[in-house]
N, C-alpha and C positions, 0 to 999 in steps of 0.2 A: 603766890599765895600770901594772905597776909597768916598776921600772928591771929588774926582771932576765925579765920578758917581755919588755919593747921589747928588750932585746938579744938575744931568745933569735926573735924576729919577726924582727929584721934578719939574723941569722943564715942563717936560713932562707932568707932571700928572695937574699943572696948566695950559698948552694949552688943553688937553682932558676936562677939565673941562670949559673954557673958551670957547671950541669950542663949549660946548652942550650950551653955554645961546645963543651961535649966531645962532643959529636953526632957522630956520621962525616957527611963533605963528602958530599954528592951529586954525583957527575959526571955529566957531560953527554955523553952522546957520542952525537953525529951520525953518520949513516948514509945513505949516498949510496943508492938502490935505484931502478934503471933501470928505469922501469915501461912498454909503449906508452900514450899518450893519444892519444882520438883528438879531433881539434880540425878542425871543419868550414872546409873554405874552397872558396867556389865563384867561381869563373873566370870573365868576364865571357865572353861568346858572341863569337866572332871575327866582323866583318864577313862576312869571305869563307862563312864556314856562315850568315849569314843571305840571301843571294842569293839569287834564283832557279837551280838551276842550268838546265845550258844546252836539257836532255832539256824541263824543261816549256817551250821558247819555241820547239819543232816541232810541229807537226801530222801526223797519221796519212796527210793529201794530199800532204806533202812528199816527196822523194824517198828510196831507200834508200840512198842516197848524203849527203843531206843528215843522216837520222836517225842513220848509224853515225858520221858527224865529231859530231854532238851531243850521242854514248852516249863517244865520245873526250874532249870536252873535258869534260863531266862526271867522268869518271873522276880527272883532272888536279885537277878542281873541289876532289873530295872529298879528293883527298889532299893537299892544300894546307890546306884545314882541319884537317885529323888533325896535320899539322904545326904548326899555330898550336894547337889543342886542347893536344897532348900537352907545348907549351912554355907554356902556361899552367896546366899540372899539375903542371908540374915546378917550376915557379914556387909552387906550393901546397907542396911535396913538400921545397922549399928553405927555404920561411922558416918550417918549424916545427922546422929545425936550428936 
């Protein structure tokens, strides 16, 4: 190569380089977008719903006396679990805030 290519090669190579800083900036702009996800979470089974309730520890020879306090404390049974259920729901419902 002579001297007046090597200078005319450096040249060059300083406008290619020159030309990449005059580029436009690429901005970045971030974007919040609230989207639902749904993220599984299951509840562990409250003691009180795994009982027996009270309806299966009567017999049909019992009295009807006996049977309706046992359809009683059953009913109490179940809403005690709905209550433990529905606070381990919300326990699900909270920590995917």
């Amino acid at each position: 190569m002579t001297r007046g290519n090597l200078s005319m090669v450096c040249l060059m190579a300083l406008a290619g380089v020159l030309a990449g800083c005059a580029a436009p900036r690429t901005v970045i702009e971030t974007k919040i977008v609230a989207k639902p996800v749904v993220v599984h979470c299951t509840p562990a089974l409250p003691k009180e719903c795994m009982d027996a309730y009270a309806v299966d520890r009567v017999s049909e020879a019992d009295s009807a006396v006996a049977i309706n306090r046992a359809m009683q404390a059953e009913l109490e049974q179940r809403r005690a679990c709905e209550v433990r259920l529905r606070a381990a729901l919300q326990g699900c419902a909270d920590a995917k805030k």
